[in-house]
N, C-alpha and C positions, 0 to 999 in steps of 0.2 A: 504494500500500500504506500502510496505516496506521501509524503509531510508536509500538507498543502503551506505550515506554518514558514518555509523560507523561501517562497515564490508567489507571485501571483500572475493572474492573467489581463492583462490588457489590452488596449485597444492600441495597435500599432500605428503611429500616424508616417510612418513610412509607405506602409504594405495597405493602409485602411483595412487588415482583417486582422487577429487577437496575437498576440504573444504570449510569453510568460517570460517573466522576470523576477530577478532574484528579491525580496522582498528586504534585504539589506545591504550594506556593503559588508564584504569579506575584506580580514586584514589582511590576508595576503592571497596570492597564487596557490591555487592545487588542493581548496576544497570542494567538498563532494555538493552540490546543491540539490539535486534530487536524485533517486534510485527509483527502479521498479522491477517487478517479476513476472514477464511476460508471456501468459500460459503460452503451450505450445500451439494450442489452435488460432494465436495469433502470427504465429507466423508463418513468413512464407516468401516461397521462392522468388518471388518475380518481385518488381517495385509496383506499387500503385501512388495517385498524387498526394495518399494518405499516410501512407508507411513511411518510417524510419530506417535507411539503410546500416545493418551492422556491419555486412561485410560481402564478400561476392555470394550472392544468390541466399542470402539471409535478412530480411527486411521484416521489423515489424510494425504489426498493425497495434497500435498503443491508442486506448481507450480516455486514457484517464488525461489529467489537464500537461501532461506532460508532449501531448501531441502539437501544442504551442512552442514548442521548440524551436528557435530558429537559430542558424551559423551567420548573422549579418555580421 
């Protein structure tokens, strides 16, 4: 389960659809900000516009506010 307590979701004024963000500043580099455990019936080989890619032909389909994820 997620800890919704160090992120929230927002309204991206980049993208105009939702993010998530960390809910503080971190003092430094190389903390963990959110975790999750991805049953296996999310995932799945191919990418779709929804999935999170982990690795070659590993991609999941993540539910929870963690799908707000973005690398800008």
């Amino acid at each position: 389960m997620t800890d919704n307590t160090r992120v929230r979701v927002q309204s991206d004024d980049v993208t105009g659809g939702k993010a998530l963000f960390a809910s503080f500043d971190f003092p430094e580099a190389g903390h963990l900000v959110v975790s999750e455990r991805v049953p296996t019936s999310h995932v799945l080989n191919a990418p779709t516009k929804y999935t999170i890619r982990k690795e070659d032909e590993v991609h999941l389909d993540i539910k929870t506010i963690i799908k707000y994820a973005n690398h800008r």
